[in-house]
C-alpha positions as CSV (number, residue, x, y, z in Angstrom):
1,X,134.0,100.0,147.3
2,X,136.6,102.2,148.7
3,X,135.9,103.8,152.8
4,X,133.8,106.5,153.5
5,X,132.9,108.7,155.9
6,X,129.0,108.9,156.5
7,X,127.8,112.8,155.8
8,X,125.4,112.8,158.5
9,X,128.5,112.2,160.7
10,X,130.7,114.9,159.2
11,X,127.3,117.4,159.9
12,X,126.7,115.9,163.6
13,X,130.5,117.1,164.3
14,X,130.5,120.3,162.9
15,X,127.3,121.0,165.1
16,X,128.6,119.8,167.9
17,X,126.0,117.4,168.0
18,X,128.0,114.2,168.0
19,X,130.7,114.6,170.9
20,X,133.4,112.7,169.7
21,X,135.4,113.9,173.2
22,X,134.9,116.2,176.0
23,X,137.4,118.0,177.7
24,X,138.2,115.3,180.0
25,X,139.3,113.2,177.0
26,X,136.6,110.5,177.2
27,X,134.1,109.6,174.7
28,X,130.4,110.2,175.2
29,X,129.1,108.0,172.4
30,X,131.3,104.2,172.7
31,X,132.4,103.7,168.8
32,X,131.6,99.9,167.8
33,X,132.8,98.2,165.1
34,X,130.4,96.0,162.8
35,X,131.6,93.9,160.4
36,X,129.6,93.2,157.4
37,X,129.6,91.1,154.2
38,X,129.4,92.2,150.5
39,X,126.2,92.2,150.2
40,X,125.9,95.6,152.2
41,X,126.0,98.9,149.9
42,X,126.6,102.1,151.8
43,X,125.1,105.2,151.1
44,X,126.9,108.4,152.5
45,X,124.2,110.3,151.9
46,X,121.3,108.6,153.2
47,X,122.5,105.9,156.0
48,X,122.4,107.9,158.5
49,X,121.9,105.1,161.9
50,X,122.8,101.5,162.8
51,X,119.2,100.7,161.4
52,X,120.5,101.5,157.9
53,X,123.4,98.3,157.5
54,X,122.6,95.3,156.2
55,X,124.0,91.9,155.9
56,X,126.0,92.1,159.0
57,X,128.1,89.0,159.4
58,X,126.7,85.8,161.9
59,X,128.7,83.0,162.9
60,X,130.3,82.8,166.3
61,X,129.8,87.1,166.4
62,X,128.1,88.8,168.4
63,X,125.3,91.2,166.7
64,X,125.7,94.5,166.7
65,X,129.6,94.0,166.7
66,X,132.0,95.1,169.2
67,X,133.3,98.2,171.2
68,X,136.7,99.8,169.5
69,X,139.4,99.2,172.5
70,X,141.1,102.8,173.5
71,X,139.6,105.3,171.4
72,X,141.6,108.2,171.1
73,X,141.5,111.8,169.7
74,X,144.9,113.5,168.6
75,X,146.1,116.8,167.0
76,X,148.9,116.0,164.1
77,X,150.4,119.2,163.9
78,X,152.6,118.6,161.3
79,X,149.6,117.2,158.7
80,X,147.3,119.8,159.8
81,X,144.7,117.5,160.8
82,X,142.3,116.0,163.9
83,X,143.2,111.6,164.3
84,X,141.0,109.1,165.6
85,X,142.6,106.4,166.3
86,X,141.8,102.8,168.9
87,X,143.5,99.5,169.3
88,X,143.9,97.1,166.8
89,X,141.0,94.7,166.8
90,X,141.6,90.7,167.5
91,X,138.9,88.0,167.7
92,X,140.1,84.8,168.3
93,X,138.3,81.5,167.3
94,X,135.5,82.7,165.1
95,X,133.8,81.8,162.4
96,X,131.8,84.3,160.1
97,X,128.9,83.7,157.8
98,X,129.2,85.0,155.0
99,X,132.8,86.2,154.4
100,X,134.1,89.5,155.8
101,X,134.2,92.8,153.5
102,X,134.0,95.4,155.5
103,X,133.6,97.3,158.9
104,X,131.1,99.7,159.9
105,X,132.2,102.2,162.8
106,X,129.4,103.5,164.8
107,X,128.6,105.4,168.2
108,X,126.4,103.8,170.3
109,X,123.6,105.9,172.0
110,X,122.7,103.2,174.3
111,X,119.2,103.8,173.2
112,X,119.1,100.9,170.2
113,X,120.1,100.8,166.9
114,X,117.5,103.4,165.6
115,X,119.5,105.7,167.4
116,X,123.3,105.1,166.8
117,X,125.0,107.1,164.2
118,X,127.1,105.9,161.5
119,X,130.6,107.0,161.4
120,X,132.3,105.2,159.2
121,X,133.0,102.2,156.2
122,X,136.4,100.9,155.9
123,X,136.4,98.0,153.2
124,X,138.8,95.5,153.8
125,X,139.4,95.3,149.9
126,X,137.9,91.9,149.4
127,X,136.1,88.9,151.2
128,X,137.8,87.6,154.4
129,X,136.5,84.0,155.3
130,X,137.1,83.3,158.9
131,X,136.2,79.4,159.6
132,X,137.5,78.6,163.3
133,X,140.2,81.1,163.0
134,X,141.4,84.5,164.1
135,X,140.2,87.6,162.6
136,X,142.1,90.5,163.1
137,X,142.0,94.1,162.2
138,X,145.4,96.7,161.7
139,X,143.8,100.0,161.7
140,X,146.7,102.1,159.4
141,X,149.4,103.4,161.9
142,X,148.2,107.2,161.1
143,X,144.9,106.7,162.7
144,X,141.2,105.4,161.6
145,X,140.0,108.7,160.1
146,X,141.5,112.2,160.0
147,X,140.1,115.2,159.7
148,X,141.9,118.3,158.1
């Protein structure tokens, strides 16, 4: 399945609802990263919160997944368009049951998953087995997602 950006999401931004960054430059909502098998089938149009993914990977992983490292909003001047971008992701020594396909960006109210909106699906293309080894994301060099 090829990445996609939840509609809920693309709503909650244009009504100011989901504050991606205030004018101080931090983020309101943290953005999380869940990674999920193959198994999972996401629906733009009607996954709306964290309550809506299933088969999120186990193993040596924490549920729920993990917090994006430097989250960051630019302006691309020359594209025309609004970046969000973080640090690449590394997790050393894990092992993931079943294998990776995919990660599931989300904001975390701090009030549970019922609550935490889905941003984003970036497939990783195919299954990723991880057995005692390092797992590591590359967000692309232009950003995670831009808007134009």
């Amino acid at each position: 399945m090829a990445n996609l950006v939840f509609n809920y999401f693309k709503k909650a931004v244009m009504s100011g609802s989901f504050n991606m960054g205030g004018t101080s430059g931090t983020f309101p909502l943290r953005l999380f990263c869940m990674l999920v098998g193959s198994g999972y089938a996401p629906d733009s149009d009607t996954h709306i919160y964290r309550t809506s993914v299933t088969n999120e990977i186990t193993g040596t992983y924490t549920a729920g997944g993990f917090a994006l490292s430097s989250p960051l909003l630019t302006q691309n001047d020359t594209t025309n368009q609004g970046v969000l971008d973080a640090s690449d992701c590394l997790l050393a020594t894990v092992t993931f049951t079943p294998a990776v396909r995919a990660a599931v960006i989300y904001g975390s109210s701090g009030l549970g998953a019922a609550s935490d909106p889905l941003v984003a699906y970036m497939d990783f293309g195919s299954d990723l087995a991880v057995t005692a080894g390092t797992f590591q994301i590359q967000w692309n060099a232009s950003g995670i997602l831009a808007f134009t």
